[in-house]
N, C-alpha and C positions, 0 to 999 in steps of 0.2 A: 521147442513146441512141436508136437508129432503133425502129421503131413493128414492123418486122418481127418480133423473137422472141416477140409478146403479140398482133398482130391480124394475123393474113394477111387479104391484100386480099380474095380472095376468099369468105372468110367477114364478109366488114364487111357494114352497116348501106346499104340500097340509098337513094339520093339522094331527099330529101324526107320519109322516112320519120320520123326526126328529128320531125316534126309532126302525124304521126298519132296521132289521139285512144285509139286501140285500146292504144296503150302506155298509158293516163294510169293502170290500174292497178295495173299491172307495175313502171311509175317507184317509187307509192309501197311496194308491199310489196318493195323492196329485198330477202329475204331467202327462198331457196327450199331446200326437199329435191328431191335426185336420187337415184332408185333404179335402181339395177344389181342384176339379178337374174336367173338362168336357170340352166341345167341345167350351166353351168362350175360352179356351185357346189358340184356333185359332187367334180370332181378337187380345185377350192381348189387349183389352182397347181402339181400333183401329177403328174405322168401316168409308169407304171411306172415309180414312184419316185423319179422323179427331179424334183426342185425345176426346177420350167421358169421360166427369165428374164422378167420381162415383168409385165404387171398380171393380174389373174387371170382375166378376161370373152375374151383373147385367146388364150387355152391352146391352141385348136383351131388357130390359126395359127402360133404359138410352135415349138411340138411337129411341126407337121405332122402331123395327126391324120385318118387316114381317113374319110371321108363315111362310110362304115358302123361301123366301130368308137366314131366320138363318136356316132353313131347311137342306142349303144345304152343312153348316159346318160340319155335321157326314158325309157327302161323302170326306170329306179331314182330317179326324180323324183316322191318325194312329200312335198311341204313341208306334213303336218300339223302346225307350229307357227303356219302363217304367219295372222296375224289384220291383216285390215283396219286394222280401227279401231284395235288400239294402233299401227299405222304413222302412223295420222292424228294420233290421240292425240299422240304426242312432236313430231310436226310444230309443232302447238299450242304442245308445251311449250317448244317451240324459240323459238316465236314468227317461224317459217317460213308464209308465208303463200301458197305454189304447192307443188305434189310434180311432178317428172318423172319417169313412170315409164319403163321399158327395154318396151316393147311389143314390138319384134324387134331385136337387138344382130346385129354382125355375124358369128355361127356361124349365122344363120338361124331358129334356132327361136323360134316365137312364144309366146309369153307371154299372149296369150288364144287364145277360141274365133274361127278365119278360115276362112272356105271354100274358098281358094285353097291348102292343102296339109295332109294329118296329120299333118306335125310341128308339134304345138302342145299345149300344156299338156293341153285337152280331150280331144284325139283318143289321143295319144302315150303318157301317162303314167297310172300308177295311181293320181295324183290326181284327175282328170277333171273337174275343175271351174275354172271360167273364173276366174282371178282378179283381171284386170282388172275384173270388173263389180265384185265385192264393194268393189274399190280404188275404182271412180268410186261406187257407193252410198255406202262411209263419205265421201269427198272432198265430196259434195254434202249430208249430213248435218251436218257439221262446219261449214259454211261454208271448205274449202282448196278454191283452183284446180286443177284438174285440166291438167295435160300431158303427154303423150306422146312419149320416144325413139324413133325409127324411122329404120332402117341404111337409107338408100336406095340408096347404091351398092357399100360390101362386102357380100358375102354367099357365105359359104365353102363354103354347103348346096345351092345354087340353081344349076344351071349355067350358068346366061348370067349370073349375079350377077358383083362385081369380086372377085378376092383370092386364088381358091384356084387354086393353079398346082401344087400336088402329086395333085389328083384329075383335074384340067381341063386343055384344052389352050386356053388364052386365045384363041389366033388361030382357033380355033371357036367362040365364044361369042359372040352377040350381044344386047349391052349393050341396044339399043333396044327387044328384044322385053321384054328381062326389067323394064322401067321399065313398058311398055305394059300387059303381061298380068299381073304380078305389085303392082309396086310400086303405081300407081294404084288398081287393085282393092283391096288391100291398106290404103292411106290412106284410101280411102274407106271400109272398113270399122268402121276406127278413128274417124272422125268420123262415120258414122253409127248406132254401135251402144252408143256410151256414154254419152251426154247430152251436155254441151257441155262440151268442151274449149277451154282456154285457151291452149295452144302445141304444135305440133307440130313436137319438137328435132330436125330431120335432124342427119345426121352425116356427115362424113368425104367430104365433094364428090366429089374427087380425079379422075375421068375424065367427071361428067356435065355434059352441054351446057348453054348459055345457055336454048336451046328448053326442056331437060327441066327445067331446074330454074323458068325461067318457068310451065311446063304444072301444077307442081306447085303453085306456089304460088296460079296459077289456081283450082285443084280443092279447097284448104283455103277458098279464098273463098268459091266455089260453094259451099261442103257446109256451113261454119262461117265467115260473115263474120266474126268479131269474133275470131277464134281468129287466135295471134301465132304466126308463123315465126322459126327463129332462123338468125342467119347462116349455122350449116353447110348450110344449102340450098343454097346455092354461088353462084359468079359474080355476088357483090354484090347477092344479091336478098332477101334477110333483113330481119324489120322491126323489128330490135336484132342487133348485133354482136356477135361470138362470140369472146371471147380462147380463147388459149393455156388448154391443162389446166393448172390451178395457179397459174396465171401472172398477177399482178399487177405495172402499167406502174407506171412509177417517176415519172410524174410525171400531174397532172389531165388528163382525159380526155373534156371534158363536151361539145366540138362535137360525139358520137355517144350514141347507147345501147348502153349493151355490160353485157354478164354474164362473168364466170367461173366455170367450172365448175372445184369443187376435192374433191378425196377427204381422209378425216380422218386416212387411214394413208395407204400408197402407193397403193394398188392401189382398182379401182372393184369389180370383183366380187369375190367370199370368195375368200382366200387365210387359208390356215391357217396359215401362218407369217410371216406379214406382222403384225407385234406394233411398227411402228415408228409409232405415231398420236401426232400432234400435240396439245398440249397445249391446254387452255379456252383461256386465257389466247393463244395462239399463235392459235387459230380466230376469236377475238372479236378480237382487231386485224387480221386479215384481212379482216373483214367491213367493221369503220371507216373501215382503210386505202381501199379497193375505193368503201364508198359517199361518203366523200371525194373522191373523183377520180371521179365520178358513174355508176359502176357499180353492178349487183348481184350476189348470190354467191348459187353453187347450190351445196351442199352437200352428200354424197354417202354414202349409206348403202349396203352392201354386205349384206344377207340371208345365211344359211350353206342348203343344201341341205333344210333342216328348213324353213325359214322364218324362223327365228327370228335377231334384229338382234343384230350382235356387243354385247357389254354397254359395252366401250369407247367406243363411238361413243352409246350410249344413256345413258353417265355426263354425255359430253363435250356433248350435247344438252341434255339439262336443265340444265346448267351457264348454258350461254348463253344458255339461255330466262331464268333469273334474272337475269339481267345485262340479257336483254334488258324482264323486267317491270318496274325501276328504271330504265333509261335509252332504252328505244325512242324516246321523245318524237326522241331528237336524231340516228334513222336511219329511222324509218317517213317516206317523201316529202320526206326533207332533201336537199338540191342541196350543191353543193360549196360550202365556207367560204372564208370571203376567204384566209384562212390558208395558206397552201402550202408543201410542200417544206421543212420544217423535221422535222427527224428526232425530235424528243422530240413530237411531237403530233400531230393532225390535228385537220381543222375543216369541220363542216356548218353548214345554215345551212337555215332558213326563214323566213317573212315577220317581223322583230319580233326573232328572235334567231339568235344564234352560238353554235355549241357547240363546246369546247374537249375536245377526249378525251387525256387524256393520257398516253402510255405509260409516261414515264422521270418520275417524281416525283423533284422536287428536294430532299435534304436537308434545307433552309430551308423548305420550304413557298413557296419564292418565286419568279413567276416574271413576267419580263420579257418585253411582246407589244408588235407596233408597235399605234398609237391606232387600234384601227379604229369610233371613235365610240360606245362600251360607255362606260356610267353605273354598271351594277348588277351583278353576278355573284351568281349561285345554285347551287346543286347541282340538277342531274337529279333523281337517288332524291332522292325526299323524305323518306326514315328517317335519312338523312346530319345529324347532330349538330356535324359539326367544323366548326372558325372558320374565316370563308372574305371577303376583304375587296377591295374592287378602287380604287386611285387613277390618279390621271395624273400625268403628270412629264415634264418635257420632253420633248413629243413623245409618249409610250409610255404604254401601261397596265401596271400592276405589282400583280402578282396575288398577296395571301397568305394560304396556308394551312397547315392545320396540317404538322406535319414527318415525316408519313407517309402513303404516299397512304390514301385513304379506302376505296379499292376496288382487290382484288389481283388486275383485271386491266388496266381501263381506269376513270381516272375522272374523270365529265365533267362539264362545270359551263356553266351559260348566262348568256353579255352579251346582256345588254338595253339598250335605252335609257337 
């Protein structure tokens, strides 16, 4: 199957990169929060009534929605639920070890205090207070990495920005100024007014040059050496590669670094009727899947207008934080398993052992692997009680255990020596 529907070249992983020590990590926390969050979470998908197509952070382009009429969404933007620290908090309990947050999405407004326009959480709104600072205080308390979304080239608000073609006349607009006067100023804000960040996510390349997305990645150097870019910087200059939304490759992937960014319902910002979220059990073999074939997975929480995190996704979190307190051993800094391409399983691996995750438990408890030089098998959770035995036989290892799986949603057991 071609590599197209899951990694556009221009969002890949820039040559050499691959060796840079500033991932070392990012490799090992495999497992991150992304937050989507801003003033669409008024409408939630909504706009005079009418259920608009699409994900809900896109409403303003969906709809075709007036620069002054969504204008007047930050004058009813005040998320007194939203708390820091329980954002952080379920991170934790996720056992997510980075947060991306939405700094400016592509409707343009920002999401903390910037000097470069009054559309922004500070200036705009009856809330009036920066939230990103509160977000990197708890993120630095906590011990989470701190990163940052930021739309470098849509921007529906901005008139030289890309995208809005119902308020603007494109063939007026220049792109160049709005990277120089805006966007730079802008980056540099963000790297210099929050302590240190760990990744700054551009997004959505689509019209900017080799030059501008160089110039950028320049200016994260200058400001925050050790701070990671992700491929949607564009034109292959990213230092880890950026799949498709949602989108996991169907087969190992480990000559790059690459992430996936995935939502637990549809949609990345609050949509009020978007009730279709994926099940624990469906998010945590996503994650195995994913760091099996030597990625990581960003995981996407959506805020409602209050602040406050849909409960669904705050079930489906601590879910997989438990799964992940018994078995992280065999995805914190595990590299891909010898094992490949077999549908009932996947397999990591680090120095000493192989880990066996397995989806589809066999009736028998029994199950048949090629020999890949494994003595001993164990269970991950060390609370796991059930008989668990491993031999060899011509050729193969033959693994048996008891005749239901152990763990109802992935479970995983280590060869040893």
């Amino acid at each position: 199957m071609p590599a197209e529907p899951y990694f556009k070249p221009e969002r890949g992983q820039r040559p050499g990169a691959n060796q840079d020590p500033r991932l070392d990590w990012w490799r090992q926390a495999k497992f991150g929060m992304f937050i989507h969050w801003g003033v669409y979470s008024i409408p939630a998908g909504v706009w005079n009534g009418e259920h608009i197509p699409g994900i809900g952070e896109w409403i303003m382009l969906r709809a075709e929605i007036p620069i002054k009429e969504y204008e007047q969404l930050a004058l009813d933007f005040n998320p007194v639920k939203y708390d820091a620290e329980q954002i952080v908090q379920l991170a934790k309990a996720a056992g997510q070890k980075y947060i991306v947050f939405t700094s400016k999405h592509h409707d343009g407004f920002c999401m903390y205090g910037t000097a470069q326009t009054p559309y922004n959480i500070v200036n705009a709104t009856p809330y009036g207070e920066d939230i990103l600072k509160a977000l990197s205080e708890a993120c630095e308390r906590e011990g989470i990495k701190l990163g940052l979304y930021y739309s470098q080239t849509q921007d529906w608000h901005h008139p030289n920005g890309y995208g809005n073609t119902w308020d603007y006349d494109e063939s007026e607009q220049d792109f160049n100024d709005y990277v120089e006067t805006f966007v730079k100023p802008q980056v540099a804000e963000i790297l210099s007014n929050y302590g240190p960040i760990a990744i700054v996510w551009f997004d959505t390349p689509r019209i900017i040059s080799p030059r501008q997305s160089q110039e950028l990645l320049d200016l994260v150097r200058e400001l925050q050496p050790e701070c990671l870019v992700c491929g949607r910087l564009g034109n292959q200059l990213g230092d880890y590669a950026t799949a498709q939304d949602n989108a996991i490759p169907p087969e190992l992937r480990a000559e790059v670094d690459w992430e996936t960014p995935a939502t637990i319902n549809d949609t990345w910002g609050y949509k009020t009727h978007d009730h279709n979220w994926k099940s624990t059990t469906q998010l945590i073999r996503n994650l195995v899947d994913i760091v099996s074939k030597g990625g990581n997975y960003l995981l996407n929480i959506g805020p409602d207008s209050e602040g406050a995190i849909p409960e669904p996704s705050i079930e489906r979190l601590q879910e997989m934080g438990q799964w992940m307190e018994a078995n992280g051993e065999s995805i914190y800094g595990a590299n891909p398993g010898p094992l490949q391409g077999l549908a009932w399983c996947r397999s990591t691996q680090e120095p000493g052992a192989v880990y066996l995750h397995i989806f589809d438990w066999s009736r028998s408890g029994r199950f048949v692997l090629p020999d890949i030089g494994a003595g001993t098998a164990s269970w991950v959770d060390q609370s796991l009680e059930a008989p668990l035995s491993l031999m060899r036989k011509g050729g193969q290892l033959i693994l048996q255990g008891p005749r239901e799986a152990p763990n109802e949603h992935v479970s995983v057991i280590r060869l040893t020596k």
